[in-house]
N, C-alpha and C positions, 0 to 999 in steps of 0.2 A: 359230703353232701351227695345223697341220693337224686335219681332221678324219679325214684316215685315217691317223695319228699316235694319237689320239684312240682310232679303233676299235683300232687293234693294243693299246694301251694295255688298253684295257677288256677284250677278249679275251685275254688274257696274264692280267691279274688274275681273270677269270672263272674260266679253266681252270687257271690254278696249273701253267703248261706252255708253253714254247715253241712244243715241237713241236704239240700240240694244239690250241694259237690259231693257227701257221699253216695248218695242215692246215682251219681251219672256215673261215681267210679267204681261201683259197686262195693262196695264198703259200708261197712257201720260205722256212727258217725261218731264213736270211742276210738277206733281203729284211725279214720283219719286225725281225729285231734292228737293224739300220738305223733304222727308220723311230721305234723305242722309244728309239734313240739320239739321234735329232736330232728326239727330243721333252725329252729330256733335256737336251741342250744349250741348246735355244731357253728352256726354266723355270729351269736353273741349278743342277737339284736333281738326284738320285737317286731316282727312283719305285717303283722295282723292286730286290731283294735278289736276286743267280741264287745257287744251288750248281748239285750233279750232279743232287739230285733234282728238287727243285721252285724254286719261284719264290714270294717272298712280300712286301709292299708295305712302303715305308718309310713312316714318319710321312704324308712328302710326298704316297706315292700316294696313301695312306688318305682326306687329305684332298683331292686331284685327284679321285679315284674318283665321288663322286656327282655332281659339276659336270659330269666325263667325260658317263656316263651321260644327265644332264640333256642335254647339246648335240645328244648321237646320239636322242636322242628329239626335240628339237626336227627336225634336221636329216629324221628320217624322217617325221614328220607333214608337213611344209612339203613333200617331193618327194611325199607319198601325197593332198596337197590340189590339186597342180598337176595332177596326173593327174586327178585328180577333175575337177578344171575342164574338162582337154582333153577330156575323156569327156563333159561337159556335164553333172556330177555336182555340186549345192551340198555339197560334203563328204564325208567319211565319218563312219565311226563302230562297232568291233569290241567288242560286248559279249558277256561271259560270263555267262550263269546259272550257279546252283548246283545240281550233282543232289541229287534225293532233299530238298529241304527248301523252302522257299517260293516257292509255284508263283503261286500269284495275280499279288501285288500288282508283281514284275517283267514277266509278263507284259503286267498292264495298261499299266506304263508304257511300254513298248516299242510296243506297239497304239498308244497315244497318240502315241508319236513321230512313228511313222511315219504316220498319219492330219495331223498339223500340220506335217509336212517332209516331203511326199514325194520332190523331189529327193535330199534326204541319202540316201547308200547307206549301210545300216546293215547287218553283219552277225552273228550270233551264233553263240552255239558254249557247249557246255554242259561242267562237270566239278564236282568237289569244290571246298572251299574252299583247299585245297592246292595243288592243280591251276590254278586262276583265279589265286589268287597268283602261282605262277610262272610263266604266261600271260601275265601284268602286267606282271613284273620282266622280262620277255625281251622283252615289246614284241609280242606276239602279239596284244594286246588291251587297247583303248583305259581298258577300266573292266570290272569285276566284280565280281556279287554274291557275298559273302562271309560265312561265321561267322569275324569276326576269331578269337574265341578257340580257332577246331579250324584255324589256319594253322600246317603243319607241314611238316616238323619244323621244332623251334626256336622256336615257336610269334609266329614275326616276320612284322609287316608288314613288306613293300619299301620299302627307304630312300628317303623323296621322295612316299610316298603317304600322301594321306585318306582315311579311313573315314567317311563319312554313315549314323550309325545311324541306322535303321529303325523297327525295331521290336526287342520282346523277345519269341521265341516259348518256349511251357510244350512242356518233356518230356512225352510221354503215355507209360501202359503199353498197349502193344497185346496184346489174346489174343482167344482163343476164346469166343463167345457160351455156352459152353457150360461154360468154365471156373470153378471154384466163386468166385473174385476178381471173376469180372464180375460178380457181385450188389451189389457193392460201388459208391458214387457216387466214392470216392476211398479209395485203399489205401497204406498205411503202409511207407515202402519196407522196414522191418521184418518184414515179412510175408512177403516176396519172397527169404529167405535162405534157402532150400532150394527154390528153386520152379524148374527148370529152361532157363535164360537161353539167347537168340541173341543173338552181337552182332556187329555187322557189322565186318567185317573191313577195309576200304580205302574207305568212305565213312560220313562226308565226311573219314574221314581216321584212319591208325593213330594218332597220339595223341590223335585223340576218343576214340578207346573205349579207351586209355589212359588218359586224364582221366576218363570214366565208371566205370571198375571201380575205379578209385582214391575215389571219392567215396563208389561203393555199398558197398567193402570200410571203410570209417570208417563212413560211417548205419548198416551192418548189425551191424558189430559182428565180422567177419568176410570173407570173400572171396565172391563172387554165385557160384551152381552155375552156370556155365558149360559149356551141352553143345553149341555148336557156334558156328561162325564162319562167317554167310552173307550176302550181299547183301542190300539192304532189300528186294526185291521177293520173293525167295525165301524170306526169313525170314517173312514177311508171310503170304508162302502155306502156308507149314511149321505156322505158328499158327491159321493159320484151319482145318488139317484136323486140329488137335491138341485134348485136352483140358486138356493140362499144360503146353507150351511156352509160352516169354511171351517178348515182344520190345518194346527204348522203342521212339518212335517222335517225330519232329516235329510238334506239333501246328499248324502250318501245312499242313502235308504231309497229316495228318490230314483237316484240313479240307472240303482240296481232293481229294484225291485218296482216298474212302474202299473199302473190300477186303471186299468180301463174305462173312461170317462171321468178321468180327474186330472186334469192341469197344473201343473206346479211354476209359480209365480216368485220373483224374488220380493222381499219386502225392503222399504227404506225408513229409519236406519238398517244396516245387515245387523242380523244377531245369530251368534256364532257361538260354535261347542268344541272343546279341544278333546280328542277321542287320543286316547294311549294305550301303553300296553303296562301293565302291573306284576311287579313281583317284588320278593324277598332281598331284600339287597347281599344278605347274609346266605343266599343259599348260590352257591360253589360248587355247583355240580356240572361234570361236564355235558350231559343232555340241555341244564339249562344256559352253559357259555353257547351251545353249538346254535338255540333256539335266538339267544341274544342278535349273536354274529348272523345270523338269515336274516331277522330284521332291521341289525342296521344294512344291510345289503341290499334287501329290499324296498326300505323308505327311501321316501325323496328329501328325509333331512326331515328336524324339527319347525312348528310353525314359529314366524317370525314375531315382530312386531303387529299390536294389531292395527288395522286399515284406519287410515281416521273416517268418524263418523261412523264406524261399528261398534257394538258391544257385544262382552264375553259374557253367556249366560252361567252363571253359579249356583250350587245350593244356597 
């Protein structure tokens, strides 16, 4: 069994396509069906179902498929460490942050790395939790910070990955110092069913704020007045020149990053996001034991039980 048997394999099941997986692996699409064949013949089995339209996996692949996967991810780490070496490089190491949600304690860790490894070349690269997911599952990036539960669509981790929760960050409501709620130390999300809503559109993700107006439309009793659909930085700014708009907000995000004329509010019930750290569980590298062991060092432990009278937001 080849590993570029392997890759046409994997690519064919990716795209659901002949033509498609050869066109990405550059190949003609005689040449891949070859290579699918006398991957076929060397297992004994049938992998692959064709018609006219598409292409869909037998038992067999289904169960090939992560093993597949697992090798070319080995196969790519081991040629991306050699070069490392030839370069006079101890390693690599491709992390994603998360936009728009916990700015600190990644950060520090990262600061950290690279202060106790400076050989390691580390590089990073920023998106949603949806985004960093499938960053991960394509092999874009070694490991990423994640809200497992706004992982969308489908709300699925990548077959062959761990999650190291974190922490558990509190929803805040963001508005206007000026707004009559901000007198408020914590507001009822009862209160908030006629109050004019931004909700962000494509961060950290359309089934977050799918999962969010699903949770606010049961607390309220009803659907949230939703008057628009903007980025967190935009919505942020919309609020702070507003007297009525209101917008959730991360309270790590919060934290760190606070918006001049905008007050952050707890809501009741709390609704709460559990923020991790994602990788391969199968990759056994010592850049990524050394990256593991800093962060169990640096977290204050996994979050418990949740609070009664809260809830966990999900895809």
């Amino acid at each position: 069994m080849e590993l570029r048997q392997l890759k046409a394999f994997v690519a064919v099941a990716t795209e659901g396509h002949f033509g498609r997986a050869a066109a990405k692996l550059n190949l003609t699409q005689p040449g891949l069906t070859l290579r699918i064949q006398a991957l076929e013949k060397e297992l004994g089995v049938q992998v692959l179902e064709r018609n006219a339209r598409e292409v869909q996996l037998t038992a067999a692949g289904t169960a090939l498929l992560p093993h597949a996967k697992s090798l070319l991810r080995i196969e790519d780490r081991a040629l991306r460490e050699l070069r490392d070496q030839a370069d006079g490089v101890a390693g690599g190491l491709r992390i994603a942050y998360v936009a728009y949600g916990a700015v600190a304690f990644p950060a520090e860790v990262v600061a950290e790395f690279r202060r106790r490894y400076p050989t390691v070349h580390l590089e990073t690269t920023v998106g949603n939790s949806a985004l960093n997911a499938d960053q991960l599952r394509n092999g874009s990036v070694d490991a990423a910070f994640i809200y497992p539960g706004y992982v969308a669509p489908g709300g699925s981790i990548p077959d062959g990955v761990t999650v190291r929760l974190l922490r558990r960050d509190t929803v805040l409501l963001a508005l206007s110092t000026d707004h009559p709620l901000a007198r408020l130390d914590e507001i009822p999300v009862t209160a908030l069913r006629r109050e004019p809503l931004i909700m962000f559109p494509t961060s950290p993700g359309p089934s977050a704020t799918k999962s969010m107006v699903t949770v606010l439309t049961r607390l309220m009793g009803g659907e949230p007045n939703i008057v628009a659909y903007e980025p967190p930085d935009q919505a942020l700014e919309a609020v702070a020149h507003s007297s009525t708009l209101v917008v959730f907000a991360n309270g790590s995000r919060a934290a760190s990053a606070p918006v001049p004329g905008i007050a952050y509010r707890r809501i009741s019930p709390a609704l709460l996001l559990d923020f991790g750290f994602a990788y391969f569980r199968d990759n056994d590298s010592p850049v990524m034991a050394n990256v593991l062991r800093l962060i169990d060092e640096m977290a204050k432990g996994e979050p418990g039980d949740l609070p009664e009278g809260s809830e966990l937001l999900t895809a």
